[in-house]
Every structure is written in structure tokens, then in C-alpha cells.
N, C-alpha and C positions, 0 to 999 in steps of 0.2 A: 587615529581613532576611527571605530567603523561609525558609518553614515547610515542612518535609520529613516524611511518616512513617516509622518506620523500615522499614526493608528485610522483608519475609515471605517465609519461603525457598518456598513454593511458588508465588510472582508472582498472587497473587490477592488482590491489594491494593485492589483498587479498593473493596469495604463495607467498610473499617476507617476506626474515628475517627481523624483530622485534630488534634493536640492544637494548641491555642489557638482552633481555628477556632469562631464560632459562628453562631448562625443570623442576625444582621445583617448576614451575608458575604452570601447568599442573596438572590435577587432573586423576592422571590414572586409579580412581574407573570407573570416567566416562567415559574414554576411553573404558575401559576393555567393561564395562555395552554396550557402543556404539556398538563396535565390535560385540558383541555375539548377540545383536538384531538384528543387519544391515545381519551376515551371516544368521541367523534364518530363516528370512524374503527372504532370496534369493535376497538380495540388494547389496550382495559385495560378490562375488565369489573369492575361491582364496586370503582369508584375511592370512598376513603372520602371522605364529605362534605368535610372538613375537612382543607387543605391538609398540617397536622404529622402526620396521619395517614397522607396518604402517601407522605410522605416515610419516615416509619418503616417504613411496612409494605415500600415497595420500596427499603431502607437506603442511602436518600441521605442518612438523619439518624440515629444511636443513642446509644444511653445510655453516658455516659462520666464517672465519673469524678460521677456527680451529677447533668449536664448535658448536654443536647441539643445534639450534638457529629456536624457533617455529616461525612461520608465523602469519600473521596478522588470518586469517583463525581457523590455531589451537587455538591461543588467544582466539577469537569469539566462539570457539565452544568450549575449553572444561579447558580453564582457573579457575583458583577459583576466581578471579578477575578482569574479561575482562575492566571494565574501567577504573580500574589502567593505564593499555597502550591506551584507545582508550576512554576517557570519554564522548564524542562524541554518540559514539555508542550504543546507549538507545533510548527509545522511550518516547515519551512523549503520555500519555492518558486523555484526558478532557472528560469528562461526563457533557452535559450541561443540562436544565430542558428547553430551549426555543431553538431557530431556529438560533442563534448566539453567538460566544463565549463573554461570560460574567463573570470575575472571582468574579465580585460582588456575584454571584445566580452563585456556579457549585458542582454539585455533587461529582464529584471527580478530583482530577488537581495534578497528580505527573509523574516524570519520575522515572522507571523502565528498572535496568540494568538486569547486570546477564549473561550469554553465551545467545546466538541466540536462542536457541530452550526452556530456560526457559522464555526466553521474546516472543515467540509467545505462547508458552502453557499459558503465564498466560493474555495476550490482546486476543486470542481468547475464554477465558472463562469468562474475566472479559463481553465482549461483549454479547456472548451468556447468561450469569447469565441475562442482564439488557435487552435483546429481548424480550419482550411482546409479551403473546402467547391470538388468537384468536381460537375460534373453528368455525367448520363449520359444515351440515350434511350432509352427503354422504349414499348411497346406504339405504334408509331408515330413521332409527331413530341411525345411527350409529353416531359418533361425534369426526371428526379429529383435530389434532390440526393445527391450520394455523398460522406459528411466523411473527413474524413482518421482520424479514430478513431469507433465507437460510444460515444455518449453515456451511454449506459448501463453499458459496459467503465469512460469513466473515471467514472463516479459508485458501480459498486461495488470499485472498487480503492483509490479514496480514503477510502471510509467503512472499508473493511479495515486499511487502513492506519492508519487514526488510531484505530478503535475497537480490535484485538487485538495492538497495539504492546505490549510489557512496559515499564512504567510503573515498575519497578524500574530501568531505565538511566537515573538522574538526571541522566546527563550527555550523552545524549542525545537527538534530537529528531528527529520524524518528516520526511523531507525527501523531496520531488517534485521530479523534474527533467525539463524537456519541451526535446527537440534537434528540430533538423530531419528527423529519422527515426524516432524515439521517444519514448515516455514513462517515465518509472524512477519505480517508489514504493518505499522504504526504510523499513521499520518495525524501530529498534530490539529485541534480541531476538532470536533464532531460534524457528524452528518448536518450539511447545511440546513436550514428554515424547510419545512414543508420536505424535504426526505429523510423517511424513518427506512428500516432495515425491511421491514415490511413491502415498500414500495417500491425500494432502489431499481428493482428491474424495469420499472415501469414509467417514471418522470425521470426528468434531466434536470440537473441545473449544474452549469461550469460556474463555478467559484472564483475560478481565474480564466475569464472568457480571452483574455490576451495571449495570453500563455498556453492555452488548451486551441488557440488556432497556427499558433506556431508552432506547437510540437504534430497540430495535422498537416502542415505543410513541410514538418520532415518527417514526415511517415510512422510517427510514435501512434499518434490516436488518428481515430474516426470521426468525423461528424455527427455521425450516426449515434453516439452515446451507447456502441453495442458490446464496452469494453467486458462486463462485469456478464452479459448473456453469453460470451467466447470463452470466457472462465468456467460458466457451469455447465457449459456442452464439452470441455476436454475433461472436467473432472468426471463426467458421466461415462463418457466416453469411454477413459481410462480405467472406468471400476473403481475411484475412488468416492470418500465422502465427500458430501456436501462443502462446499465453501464456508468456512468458519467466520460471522462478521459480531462486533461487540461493538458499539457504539458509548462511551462514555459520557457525551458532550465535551470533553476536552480533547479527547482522542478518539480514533476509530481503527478497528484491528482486523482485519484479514486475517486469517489461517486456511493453511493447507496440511493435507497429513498423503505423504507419501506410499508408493507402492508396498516400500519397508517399513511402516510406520509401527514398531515392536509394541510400545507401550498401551499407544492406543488400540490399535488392533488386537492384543491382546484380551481387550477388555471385549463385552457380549456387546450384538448389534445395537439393543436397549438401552444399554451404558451408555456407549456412544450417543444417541441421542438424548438423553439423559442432561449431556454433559455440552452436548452441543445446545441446548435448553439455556443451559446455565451460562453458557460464556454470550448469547446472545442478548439475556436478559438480566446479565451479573450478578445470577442469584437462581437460584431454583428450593423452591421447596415440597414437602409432604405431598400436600394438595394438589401444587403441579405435578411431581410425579404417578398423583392419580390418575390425574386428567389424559398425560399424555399417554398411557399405562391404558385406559380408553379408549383413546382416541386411535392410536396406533394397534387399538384389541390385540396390545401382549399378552393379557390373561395371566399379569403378575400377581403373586398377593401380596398382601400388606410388607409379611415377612420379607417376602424377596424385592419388595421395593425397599426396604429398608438396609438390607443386606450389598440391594445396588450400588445406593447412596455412597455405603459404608467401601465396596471395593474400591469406589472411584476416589475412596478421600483416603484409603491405604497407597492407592497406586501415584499417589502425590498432584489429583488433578482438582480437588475438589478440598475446600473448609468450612468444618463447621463454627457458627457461630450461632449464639444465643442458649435458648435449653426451653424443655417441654411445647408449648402451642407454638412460642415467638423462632425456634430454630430454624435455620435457614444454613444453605448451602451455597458457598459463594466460590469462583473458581481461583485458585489458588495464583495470589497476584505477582505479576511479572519484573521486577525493579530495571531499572534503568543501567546497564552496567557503563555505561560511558560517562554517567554520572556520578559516579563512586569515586 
């Protein structure tokens, strides 16, 4: 039976002891390998001689009960079998061929454990393997390659995604889904206390302050908190849209919409924002549509805000619910296919 720690009401679980776990769970090649990369790199100053030593100092192991009792942390990082204690803790990857999950028609549909950093090394390369690469010409007859996503966008959305998930939702599990237009990352959880979507660029808080100093001591993240500002300077960079973020309080969703991104691209720049409204705020309506129609001085009218609405909920992105003043637009919800 898998082993669970209890629930901590402030979701900072990851330095609490693991009960029954002990240190034969542990794979000390990886430790060791961790260590000697992390001082290498100038990412851990001051690593104690002695492997139990640093595990304690950076509480991937403490005193429990008697006995040197790893951490949910240590588990996640450098167990032989992290979902023995934490089954939970995987990600789920879909690969679809169309614009919606379908397990009728999917390229690939399995979850993938492992320690933390073998499950982003291998969803940020299953990703980058399946990006579609354009060329362009540049200075002459030169010929760059142009991919369908920054490489970078998806290796910091996936490390976000599986490192500041709340690890309190035992019953769910980090899931990636890449269509023919985009990529969706879903982390269990909503945006901590005190960060709205609003602010994200701008405060910090690690969730799993154990866990977010261990994946900076093997080179996944920064200190610095500057994962999600590296994201919006390649999508700018690259000519795409905006970073797509929806917060539900139970979960929280990232989107990217690639070079090729047909459906949406398809639709008018207004659309787009329109819709990018809606998945931020899981709903858009009438009045909104004024406002941003406004604000954005489209110079739409009533009609062709109407007529907006109406394309984006033909082209499968948008539903109506309600009727006359109460109608609202909500964006067309996503199900779980690993859950079916």
C-alpha cells in the first residue's frame, strides 16, 4: 500500500517526515552524482563532506521519531521509487492529433513517474522531440530554423509545473497536453495565498521551498523567481501570444499557442484576446467585451462583438450559457483523459 503524509494546512509539505520511509528508499549514487554536480556548478557552496549530512542540512532527511526519516522532498528527488509513497505524484502526458483531447485519435496517453527531475527531463524532451520545426531566411540566402514553441517556454513551464504543484491534492496529478495548436500545463492546486494572475510577475512564493532549492541545485530553476518573466520575453521574442494562465483555485493552467497554431490563429487578433479574457477569468461577457473593445480602442460594434463571441464558440473555444442579461461565455472545459 502506498504511504501518504498527512495533509498540512499550509501546503508546505514537502520537509516533513514520510512515516515508515527510510534511508534504504534512497539511492545514494544519485545523491552523491546530485552533490558533485550542484558544487561543480557553484549551486551549493559549502556541501557537507558527507552525504547524511546533506541531506539533513537541506531536509531531504530529519529526525523522526528516533530515526532518520526522509522527507516528502527527499522521496521526490532521489528515491528508487517516489510513487511507492506518493502515487499521486506523476504526470500525466497526452499527445493529441486535433485541438481537443480525444482518446479515441491520441498519439501518446500515459502517466510517467520517477524522481522530479527524471519526469521533467523526459516531458521536456518528449515535447521538444514532437515541436515542429519551420525555416525562415535571414540575412540573405541564410536559413534559420523557426520551431513551433521556444524550447526554453516549454522547459520553464514544465519544471513550474511539476516543481510548485500542491502536493496536498493526493488525488491528483500533474498533466501536459500538446494539440495541434498548443500546449496546456495543469498543476494541481491554485495559485498560492496572496498570488493572483495579476501579480505573478511580480511576488514570489515557493510552495515547496525544499524542493524548489533542490531542483536549483541541479539547474532546473533559479533563485531569482524569474521562471514565468523567461517565458514572456521568448514568447515575445518569437511573435507569439501572450502566455495563456486560468487559475481555478483547484488548479492552475498555462497555455502556449505555437508558430502553427491553425485554429487559433485563424481567428482575428480581437478574438484572440477576446478568448484570452475568458480562459483567464473562466468566463467573459457582453460588458466585458465592451470594456476590452475600449480599452484595446477596436472600434467594434455591438454587432461585431456579438458576431466575435459567436465565431469563437463555432470554432469550438468558447460556451454559451445562460440567456438574455444573465448570458455568459465560458471557455469550452477541458476533461481529464487519463481519468476516463
Amino acid at each position: 500500500m502506498a504511504l501518504l503524509v498527512p495533509e498540512i494546512s499550509d501546503g508546505r509539505i514537502d520537509g516533513f517526515p514520510v512515516p515508515h520511509a527510510n534511508l534504504d528508499v534512497l539511492d545514494m549514487r544519485t545523491i552523491t552524482e546530485h552533490i558533485e554536480r550542484a558544487v561543480e556548478a557553484g549551486r551549493c557552496d559549502n556541501a557537507p563532506a558527507k552525504v547524511l549530512d546533506f541531506l539533513y542540512r537541506y531536509r531531504c532527511v530529519v529526525d523522526h521519531h528516533g530515526s532518520a526519516t526522509p522527507t516528502m522532498a527527499g522521496l521526490l528527488m532521489f528515491a528508487r521509487e517516489p510513487q511507492f509513497f506518493f502515487p499521486h505524484a506523476d504526470i500525466g502526458l497526452g499527445h493529441f492529433p486535433g485541438s481537443v483531447p480525444d482518446t479515441e485519435d491520441v498519439i501518446h496517453l500515459k502517466r510517467h513517474g520517477g524522481t522530479l527531475p527524471q519526469q521533467i527531463d523526459f516531458a521536456e524532451s518528449y515535447l521538444w522531440a514532437h515541436t515542429r520545426r519551420g525555416f525562415t531566411v535571414e540575412d540573405g540566402a541564410r536559413r534559420v530554423e523557426r520551431p513551433e514553441y521556444p524550447r526554453k517556454v516549454i522547459r520553464e513551464l514544465t519544471v513550474n509545473a511539476i516543481a510548485h504543484r500542491d502536493y496536498n491534492s493526493t488525488g491528483k496529478h500533474t498533466r501536459i497536453s500538446m494539440f495541434t495548436d498548443r500546449i496546456e500545463w495543469v498543476s494541481p492546486g491554485g495559485l498560492p495565498g496572496g498570488i493572483t494572475i495579476e501579480n505573478i510577475l511580480q511576488e514570489q512564493f515557493a510552495r515547496n521551498p525544499t524542493i524548489a532549492e533542490l531542483l536549483h541545485q541541479a539547474g532546473y530553476i533559479e533563485r531569482f523567481g524569474i521562471g514565468l518573466d523567461t517565458v514572456m520575453r521568448e514568447l515575445r521574442k518569437a511573435g507569439l501570444p501572450d502566455l495563456g494562465m486560468r487559475d481555478t483555485g483547484v488548479s492552475f493552467t498555462v497555455t502556449v499557442y505555437g508558430n502553427d497554431a491553425p485554429s487559433i490563429r485563424a481567428q482575428t487578433p480581437f478574438r484572440v484576446k477576446l478568448l484570452e479574457y475568458a480562459r483567464r477569468h473562466g468566463q467573459i461577457t457582453m460588458e466585458d467585451a465592451r470594456k476590452l473593445n475600449e480599452d484595446l480602442q477596436a472600434f467594434r460594434s455591438e454587432r461585431s462583438l456579438l458576431n466575435d463571441l459567436k465565431g469563437l464558440i463555432e470554432a469550438g473555444f468558447l460556451q454559451r450559457v445562460g440567456r438574455s442579461r444573465d448570458t455568459a461565455y465560458l471557455p469550452v472545459a477541458v476533461d481529464d483523459p487519463f481519468e476516463s
